[in-house]
C-alpha positions as CSV (number, residue, x, y, z in Angstrom):
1,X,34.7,-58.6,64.9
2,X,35.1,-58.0,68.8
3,X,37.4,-55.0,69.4
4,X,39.2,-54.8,72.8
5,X,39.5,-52.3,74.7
6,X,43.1,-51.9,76.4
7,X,43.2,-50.1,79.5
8,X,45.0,-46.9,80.2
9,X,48.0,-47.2,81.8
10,X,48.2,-45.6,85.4
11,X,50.7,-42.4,84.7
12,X,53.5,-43.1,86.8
13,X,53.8,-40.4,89.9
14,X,56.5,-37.8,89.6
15,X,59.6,-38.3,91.2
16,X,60.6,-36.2,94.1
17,X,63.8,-34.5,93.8
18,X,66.8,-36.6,95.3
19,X,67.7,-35.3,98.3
20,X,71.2,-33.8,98.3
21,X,74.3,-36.6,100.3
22,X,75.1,-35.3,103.2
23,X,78.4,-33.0,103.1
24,X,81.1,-33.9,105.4
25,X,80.6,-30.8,107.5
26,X,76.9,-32.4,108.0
27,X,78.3,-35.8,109.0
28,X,80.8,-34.1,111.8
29,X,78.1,-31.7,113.2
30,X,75.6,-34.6,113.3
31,X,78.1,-36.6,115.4
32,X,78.7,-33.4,117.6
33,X,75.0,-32.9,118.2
34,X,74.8,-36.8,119.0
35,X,77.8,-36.9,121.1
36,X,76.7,-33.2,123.6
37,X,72.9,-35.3,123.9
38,X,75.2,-38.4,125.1
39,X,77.0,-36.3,127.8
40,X,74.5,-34.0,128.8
41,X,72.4,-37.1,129.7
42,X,74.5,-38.6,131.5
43,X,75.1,-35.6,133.9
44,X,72.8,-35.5,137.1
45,X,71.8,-32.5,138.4
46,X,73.3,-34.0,141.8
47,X,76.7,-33.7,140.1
48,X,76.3,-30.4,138.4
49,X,75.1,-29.0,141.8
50,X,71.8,-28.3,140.8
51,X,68.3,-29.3,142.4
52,X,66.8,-32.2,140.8
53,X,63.1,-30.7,140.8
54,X,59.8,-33.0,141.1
55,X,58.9,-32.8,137.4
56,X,62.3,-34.3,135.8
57,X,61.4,-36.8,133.0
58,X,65.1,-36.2,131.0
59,X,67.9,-38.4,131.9
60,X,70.7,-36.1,133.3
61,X,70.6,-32.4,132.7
62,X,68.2,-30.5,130.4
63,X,69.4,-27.9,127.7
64,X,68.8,-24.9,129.8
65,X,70.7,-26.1,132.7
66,X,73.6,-27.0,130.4
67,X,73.3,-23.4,128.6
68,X,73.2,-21.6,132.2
69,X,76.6,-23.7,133.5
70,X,77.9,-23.2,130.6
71,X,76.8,-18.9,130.4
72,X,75.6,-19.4,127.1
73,X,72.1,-18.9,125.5
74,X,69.4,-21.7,125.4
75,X,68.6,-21.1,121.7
76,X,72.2,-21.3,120.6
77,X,73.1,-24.4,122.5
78,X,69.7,-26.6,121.3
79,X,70.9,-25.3,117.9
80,X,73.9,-26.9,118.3
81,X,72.0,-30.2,119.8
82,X,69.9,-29.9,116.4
83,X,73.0,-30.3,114.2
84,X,72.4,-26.1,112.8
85,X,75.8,-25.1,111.3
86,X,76.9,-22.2,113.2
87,X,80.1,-21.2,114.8
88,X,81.5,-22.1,117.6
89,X,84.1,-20.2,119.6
90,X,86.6,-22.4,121.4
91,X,86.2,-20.5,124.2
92,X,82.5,-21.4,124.4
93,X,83.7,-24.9,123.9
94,X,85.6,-25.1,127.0
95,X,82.9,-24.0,128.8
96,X,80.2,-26.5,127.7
97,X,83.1,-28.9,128.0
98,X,83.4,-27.4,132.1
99,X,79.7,-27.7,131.8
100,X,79.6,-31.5,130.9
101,X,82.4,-33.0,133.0
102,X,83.8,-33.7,130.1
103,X,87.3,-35.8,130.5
104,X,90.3,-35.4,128.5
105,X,89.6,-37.6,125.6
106,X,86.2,-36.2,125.3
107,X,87.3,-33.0,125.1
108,X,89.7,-33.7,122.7
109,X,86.6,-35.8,120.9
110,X,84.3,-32.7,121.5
111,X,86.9,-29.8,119.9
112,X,87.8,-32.1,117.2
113,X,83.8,-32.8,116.0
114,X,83.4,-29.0,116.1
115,X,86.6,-27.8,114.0
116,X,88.1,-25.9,116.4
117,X,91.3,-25.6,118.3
118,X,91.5,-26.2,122.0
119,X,93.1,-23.0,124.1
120,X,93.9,-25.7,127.1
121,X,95.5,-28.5,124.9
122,X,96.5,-31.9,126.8
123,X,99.8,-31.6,128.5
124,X,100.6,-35.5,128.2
125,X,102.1,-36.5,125.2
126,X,99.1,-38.6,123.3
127,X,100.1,-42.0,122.1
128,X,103.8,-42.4,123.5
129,X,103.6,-45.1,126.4
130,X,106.2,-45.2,129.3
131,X,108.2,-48.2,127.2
132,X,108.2,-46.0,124.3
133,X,109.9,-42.9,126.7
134,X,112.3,-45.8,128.3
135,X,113.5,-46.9,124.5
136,X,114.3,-43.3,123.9
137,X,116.5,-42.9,127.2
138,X,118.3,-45.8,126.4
139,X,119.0,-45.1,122.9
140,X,120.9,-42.6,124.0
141,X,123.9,-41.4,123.2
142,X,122.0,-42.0,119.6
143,X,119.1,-39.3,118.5
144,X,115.8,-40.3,118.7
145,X,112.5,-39.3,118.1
146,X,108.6,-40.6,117.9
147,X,106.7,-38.5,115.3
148,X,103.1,-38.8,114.2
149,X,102.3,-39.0,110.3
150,X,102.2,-35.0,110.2
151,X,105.9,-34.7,111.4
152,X,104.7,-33.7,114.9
153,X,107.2,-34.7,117.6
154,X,105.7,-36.5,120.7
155,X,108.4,-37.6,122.5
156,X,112.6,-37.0,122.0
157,X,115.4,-38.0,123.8
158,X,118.2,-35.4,125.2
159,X,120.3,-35.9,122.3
160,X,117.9,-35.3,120.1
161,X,116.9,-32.1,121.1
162,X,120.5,-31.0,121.7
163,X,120.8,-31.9,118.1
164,X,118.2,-29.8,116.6
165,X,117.8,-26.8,119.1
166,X,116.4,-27.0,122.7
167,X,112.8,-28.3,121.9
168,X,111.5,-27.8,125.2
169,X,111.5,-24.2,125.2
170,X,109.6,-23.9,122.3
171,X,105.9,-23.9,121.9
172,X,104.3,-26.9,121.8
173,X,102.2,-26.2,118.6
174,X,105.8,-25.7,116.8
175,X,107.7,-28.9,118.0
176,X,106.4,-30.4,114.0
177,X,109.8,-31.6,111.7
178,X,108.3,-29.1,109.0
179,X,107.9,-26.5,110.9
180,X,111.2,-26.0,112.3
181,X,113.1,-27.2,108.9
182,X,110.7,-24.3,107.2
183,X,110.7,-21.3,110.0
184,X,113.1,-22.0,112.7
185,X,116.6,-20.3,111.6
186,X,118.6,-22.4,114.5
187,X,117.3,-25.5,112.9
188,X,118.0,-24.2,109.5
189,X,121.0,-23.4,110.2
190,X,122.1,-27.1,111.3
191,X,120.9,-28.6,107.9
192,X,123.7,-29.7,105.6
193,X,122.3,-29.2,101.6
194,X,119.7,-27.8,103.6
195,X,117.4,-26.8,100.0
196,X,117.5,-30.3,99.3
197,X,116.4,-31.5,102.8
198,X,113.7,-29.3,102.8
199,X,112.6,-30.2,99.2
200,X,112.7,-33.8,100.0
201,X,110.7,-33.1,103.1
202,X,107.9,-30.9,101.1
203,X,107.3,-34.1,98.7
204,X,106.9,-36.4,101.7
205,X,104.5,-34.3,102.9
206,X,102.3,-34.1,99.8
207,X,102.5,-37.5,99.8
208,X,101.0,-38.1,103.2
209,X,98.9,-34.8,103.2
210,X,97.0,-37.2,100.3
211,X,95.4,-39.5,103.3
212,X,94.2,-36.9,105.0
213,X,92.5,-34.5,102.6
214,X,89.9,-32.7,104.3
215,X,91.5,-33.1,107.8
216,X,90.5,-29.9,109.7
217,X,94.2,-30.2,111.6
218,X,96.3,-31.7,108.5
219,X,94.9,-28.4,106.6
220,X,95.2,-25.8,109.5
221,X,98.8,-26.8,109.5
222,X,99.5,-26.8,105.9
223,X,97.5,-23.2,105.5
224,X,99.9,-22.3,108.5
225,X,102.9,-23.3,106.8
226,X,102.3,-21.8,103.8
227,X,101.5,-18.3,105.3
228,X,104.9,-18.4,107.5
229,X,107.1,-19.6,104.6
230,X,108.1,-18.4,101.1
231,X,110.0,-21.5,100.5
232,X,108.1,-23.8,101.7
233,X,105.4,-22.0,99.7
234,X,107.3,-22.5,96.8
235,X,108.1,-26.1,96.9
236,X,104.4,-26.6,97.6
237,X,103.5,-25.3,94.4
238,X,105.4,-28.1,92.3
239,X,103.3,-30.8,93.2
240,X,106.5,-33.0,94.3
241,X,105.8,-36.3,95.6
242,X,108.2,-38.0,97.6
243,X,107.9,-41.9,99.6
244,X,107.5,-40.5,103.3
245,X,110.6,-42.6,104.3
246,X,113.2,-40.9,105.4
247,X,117.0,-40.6,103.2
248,X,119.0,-43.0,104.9
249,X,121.9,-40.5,105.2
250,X,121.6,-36.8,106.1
251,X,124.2,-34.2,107.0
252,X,123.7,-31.7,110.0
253,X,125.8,-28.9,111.4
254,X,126.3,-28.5,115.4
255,X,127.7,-25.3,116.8
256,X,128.9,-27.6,119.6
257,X,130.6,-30.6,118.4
258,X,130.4,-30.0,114.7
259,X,129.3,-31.6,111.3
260,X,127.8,-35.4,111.6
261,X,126.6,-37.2,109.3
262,X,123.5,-39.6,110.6
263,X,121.9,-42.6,109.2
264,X,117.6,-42.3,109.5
265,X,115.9,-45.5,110.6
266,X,112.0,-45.4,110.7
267,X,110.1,-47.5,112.5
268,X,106.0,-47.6,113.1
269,X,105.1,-48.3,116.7
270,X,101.8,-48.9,115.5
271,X,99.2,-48.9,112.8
272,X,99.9,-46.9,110.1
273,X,99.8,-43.7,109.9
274,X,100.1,-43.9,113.5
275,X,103.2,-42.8,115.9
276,X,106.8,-44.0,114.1
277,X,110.4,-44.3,115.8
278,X,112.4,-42.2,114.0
279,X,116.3,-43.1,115.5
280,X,119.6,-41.3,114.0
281,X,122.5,-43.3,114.1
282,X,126.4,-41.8,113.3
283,X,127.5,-43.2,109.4
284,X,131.5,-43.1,110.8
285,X,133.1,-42.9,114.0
286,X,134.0,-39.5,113.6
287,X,130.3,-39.1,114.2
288,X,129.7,-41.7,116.8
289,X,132.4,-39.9,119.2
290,X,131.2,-35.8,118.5
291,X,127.6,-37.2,119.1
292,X,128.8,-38.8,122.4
293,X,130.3,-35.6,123.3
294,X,127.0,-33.8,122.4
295,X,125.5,-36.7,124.6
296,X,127.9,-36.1,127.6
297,X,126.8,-31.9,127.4
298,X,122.8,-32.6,128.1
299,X,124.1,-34.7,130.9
300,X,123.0,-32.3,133.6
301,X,119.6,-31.5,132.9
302,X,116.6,-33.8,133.3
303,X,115.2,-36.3,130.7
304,X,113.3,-34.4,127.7
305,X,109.8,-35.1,125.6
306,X,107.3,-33.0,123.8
């Protein structure tokens, strides 16, 4: 009888431990480390006012010379080149931006990639083209308004701002819907069954804030909001959700011309959740006539936007 004789089996190798996914905060600083390598080479020392030297084998500038125009240190700035999650002051951000050349919309790019706020935001209103500002003008004696999907005003007509309070005076960083319906007493104080306004305008939120979890600007504002306001605060805590179109009828209060009652047509200019056309039209003639009186007292000053 022949016996055979099997052989052993090769053990199988150990497998190594899965290497953890990358975190969201390790996708963005990735891209910013990506994106300062893409500018910095594409800065000559000619440009930067610097001398080009006979040994230059980097396209552009080298780390160091961005870290001295910039007046930061050479360790910390290849840190930030290499992706290292550290902080980032956006004063130090400005300055590499200064450093870079960077234009407008890579600034904007470059604050946005590192989380921060930018102390010299862009004066022009983003996203609202000149036919956009002309359809405001001439919806006039009507309010009107373009808003971004977190209630932030871009652009307004005269009316408009007559009807809510005089919006150019105010901060840019608090010309948002929710912000003013939430902390501004003179816009409060123009809200007809103002609790139910604001409630309605708390579930919208929530239901928008849901596409943009994560969002370093969607939660800045909302951990804003909820430090300035008690009410706000506790509407947030129901977990109301609400369609983000607006009530087609709504009742406000002018010290002016008095109580009008306004019919709320939305309108996306674009993709959504881009830039919509918010437009408030009077529900009687009562209305139509106080808001072309209202119209007729902006008259004299010169055409508004955010």
């Amino acid at each position: 009888m022949t016996t055979m004789l099997q052989e052993p089996r090769a053990l199988a190798a150990p497998r190594a431990p899965a290497s953890p996914a990358p975190t969201a905060d390790d996708v963005r600083r990735g891209e910013l480390a990506a994106f300062l390598r893409s500018r910095r080479e594409r800065v000559s020392p000619e440009q930067a006012g610097l001398p080009r030297g006979p040994r230059r084998r980097t396209p552009g500038l080298r780390r160091e010379e961005v870290a001295h125009l910039a007046a930061v240190g050479v360790t910390w700035y290849t840190w930030l080149e290499q992706a290292r999650d550290i902080k980032v002051s956006p004063q130090v951000l400005d300055a590499v931006a200064r450093a870079l050349q960077l234009d407008r919309s890579e600034r904007s790019h470059l604050f946005a990639l590192a989380n921060a706020v930018d102390p010299m935001p862009e004066t022009d209103c983003p996203g609202v083209s000149a036919d956009l500002r002309m359809m405001l003008e001439q919806l006039e004696p009507f309010p009107a308004v373009i808003q971004n999907s977190r209630y932030d005003l871009l652009a307004y007509n005269r009316t408009y701002s007559a009807l809510m309070c005089d919006l150019d005076k105010l901060p840019r960083e608090e010309r948002n819907c929710m912000w003013l319906a939430f902390t501004n007493a003179e816009v409060r104080a123009t809200l007809c069954d103002r609790e139910e306004t604001t409630r309605a305008m708390a579930a919208r939120f929530r239901a928008s804030m849901a596409e943009h979890l994560g969002e370093p600007a969607w939660e800045r504002f909302l951990a804003k909001l909820l430090a300035a306001s008690p009410e706000f605060r506790m509407m947030w805590a129901r977990h109301e959700v609400a369609p983000v179109a607006s009530p087609r009828v709504r009742g406000h209060r002018h010290p002016a011309v008095g109580e009008l009652r306004l019919n709320f047509t939305s309108l996306w200019t674009g993709p959504h959740p881009g830039g919509r056309l918010l437009t408030l039209t009077p529900a009687d003639e009562v209305t139509r006539e106080r808001l072309e009186r209202l119209d007729a007292l902006t008259r004299s000053g010169p055409p508004r936007g955010a």
